[in-house]
C-alpha positions as CSV (number, residue, x, y, z in Angstrom):
1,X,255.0,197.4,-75.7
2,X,251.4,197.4,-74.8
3,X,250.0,199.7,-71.7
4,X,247.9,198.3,-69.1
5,X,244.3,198.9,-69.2
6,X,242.6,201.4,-66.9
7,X,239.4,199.8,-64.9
8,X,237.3,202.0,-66.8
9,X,238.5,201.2,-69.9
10,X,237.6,197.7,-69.8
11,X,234.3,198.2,-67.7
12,X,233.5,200.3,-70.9
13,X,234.6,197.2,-73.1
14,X,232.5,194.7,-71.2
15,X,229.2,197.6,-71.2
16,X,229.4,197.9,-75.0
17,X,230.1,193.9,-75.6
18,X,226.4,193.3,-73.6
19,X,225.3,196.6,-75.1
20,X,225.3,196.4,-78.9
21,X,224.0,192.6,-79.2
22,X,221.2,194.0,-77.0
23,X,220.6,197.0,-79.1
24,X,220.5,195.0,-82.3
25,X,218.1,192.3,-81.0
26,X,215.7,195.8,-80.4
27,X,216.0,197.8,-83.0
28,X,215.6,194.1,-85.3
29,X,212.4,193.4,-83.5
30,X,211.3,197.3,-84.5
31,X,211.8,196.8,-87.9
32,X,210.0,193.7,-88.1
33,X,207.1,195.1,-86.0
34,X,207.3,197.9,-88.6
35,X,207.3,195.8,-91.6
36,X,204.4,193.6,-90.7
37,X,202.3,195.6,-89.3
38,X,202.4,194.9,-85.5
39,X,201.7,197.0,-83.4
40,X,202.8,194.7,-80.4
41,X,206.2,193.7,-81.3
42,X,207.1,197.5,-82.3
43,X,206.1,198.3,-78.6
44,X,208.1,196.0,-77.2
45,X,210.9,196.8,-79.7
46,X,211.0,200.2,-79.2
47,X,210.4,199.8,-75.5
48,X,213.4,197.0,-75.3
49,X,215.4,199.7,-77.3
50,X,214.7,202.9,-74.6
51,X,215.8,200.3,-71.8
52,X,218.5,198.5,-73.3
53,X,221.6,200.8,-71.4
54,X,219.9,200.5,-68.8
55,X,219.9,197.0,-69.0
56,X,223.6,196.7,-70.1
57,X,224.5,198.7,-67.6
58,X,222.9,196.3,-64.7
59,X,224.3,193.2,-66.1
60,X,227.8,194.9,-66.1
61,X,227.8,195.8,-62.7
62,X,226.9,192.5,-61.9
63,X,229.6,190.9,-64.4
64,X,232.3,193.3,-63.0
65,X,231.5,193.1,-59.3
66,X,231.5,189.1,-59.3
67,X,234.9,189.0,-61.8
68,X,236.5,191.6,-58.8
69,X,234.8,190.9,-55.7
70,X,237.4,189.5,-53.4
């Protein structure tokens, strides 16, 4: 028998689902900014990186307060 899932639970599901792809995109674009010499696109990368909870964390309010707004 599965048990219910607590709110939190699967707000914390739907933060890391946005989360990770986000992360990866960012830390990807650092490495290729580091590899080729880029000075630009390991700015942004890194700076896409530091704001990228941040980021999850806005668009899973907004996911989570459309899916349970009556």
């Amino acid at each position: 028998m599965t048990r219910p899932s607590s709110p939190l639970a699967r707000g914390m599901a739907v933060f890391n689902a946005i989360l990770v792809p986000i992360a990866a995109c960012s830390l990807y674009m650092v490495y290729l900014g580091a590899t080729r010499d880029s000075s630009l696109l390991l700015t942004v990368g890194a700076l896409f990186t530091a704001i990228s909870p941040f980021l999850a964390y806005a668009i899973t309010r907004r996911i989570l307060a459309k899916l349970f707004s009556v």
